[in-house]
C-alpha positions as CSV (number, residue, x, y, z in Angstrom):
1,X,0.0,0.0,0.0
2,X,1.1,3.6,-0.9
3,X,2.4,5.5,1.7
4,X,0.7,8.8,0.6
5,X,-3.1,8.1,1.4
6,X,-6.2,10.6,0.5
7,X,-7.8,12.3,3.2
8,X,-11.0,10.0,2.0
9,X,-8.9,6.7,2.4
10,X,-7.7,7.3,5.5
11,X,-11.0,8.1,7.2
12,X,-12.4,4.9,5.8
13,X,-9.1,2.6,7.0
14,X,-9.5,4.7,10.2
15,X,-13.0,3.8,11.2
16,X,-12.6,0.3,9.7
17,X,-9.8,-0.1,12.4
18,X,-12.0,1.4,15.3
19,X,-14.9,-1.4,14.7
20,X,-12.3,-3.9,14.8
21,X,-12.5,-4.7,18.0
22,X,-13.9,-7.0,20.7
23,X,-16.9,-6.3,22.8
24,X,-16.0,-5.2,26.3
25,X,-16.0,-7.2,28.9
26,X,-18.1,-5.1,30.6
27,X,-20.5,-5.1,28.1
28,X,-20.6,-8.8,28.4
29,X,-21.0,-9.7,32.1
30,X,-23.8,-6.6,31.9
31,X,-26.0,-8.7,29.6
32,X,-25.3,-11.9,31.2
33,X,-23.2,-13.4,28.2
34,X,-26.0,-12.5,25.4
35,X,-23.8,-10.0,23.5
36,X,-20.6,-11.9,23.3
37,X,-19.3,-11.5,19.7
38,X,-19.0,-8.3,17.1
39,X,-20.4,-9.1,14.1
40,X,-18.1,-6.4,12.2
41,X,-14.8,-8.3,13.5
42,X,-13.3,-9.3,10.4
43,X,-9.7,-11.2,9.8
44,X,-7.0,-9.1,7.8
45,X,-6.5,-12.1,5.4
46,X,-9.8,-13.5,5.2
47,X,-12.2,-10.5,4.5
48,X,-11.0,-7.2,2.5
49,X,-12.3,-3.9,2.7
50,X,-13.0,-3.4,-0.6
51,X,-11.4,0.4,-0.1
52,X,-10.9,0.8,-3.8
53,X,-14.5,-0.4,-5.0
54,X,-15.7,2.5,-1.9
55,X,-13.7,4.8,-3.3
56,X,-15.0,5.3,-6.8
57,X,-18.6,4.5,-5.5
58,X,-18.0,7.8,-3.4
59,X,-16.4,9.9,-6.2
């Protein structure tokens, strides 16, 4: 990947980085174990962004 991103790109990678993550573990032991996955998780290698395909769709 380029090292010089658009403004556009890097808001995109930015946010897609912030959802990335586990549910608290507050979260869970508040709902007794119901809400123990995030369904936006995704695996570097296994699901892609599609930044590119965003990008035009945008632009």
């Amino acid at each position: 990947m380029s090292r010089n991103k658009s403004e556009k790109k890097k808001m995109i990678l930015a946010k897609a980085l912030k959802q990335n993550r586990r549910v608290p573990i507050f979260v869970i032991a508040k709902t007794a174990r119901r809400v123990m996955r995030n369904v936006k998780q995704r695996h570097w290698r296994m699901r892609k962004l599609k930044v590119a395909k965003r990008l035009k769709k945008a632009g």
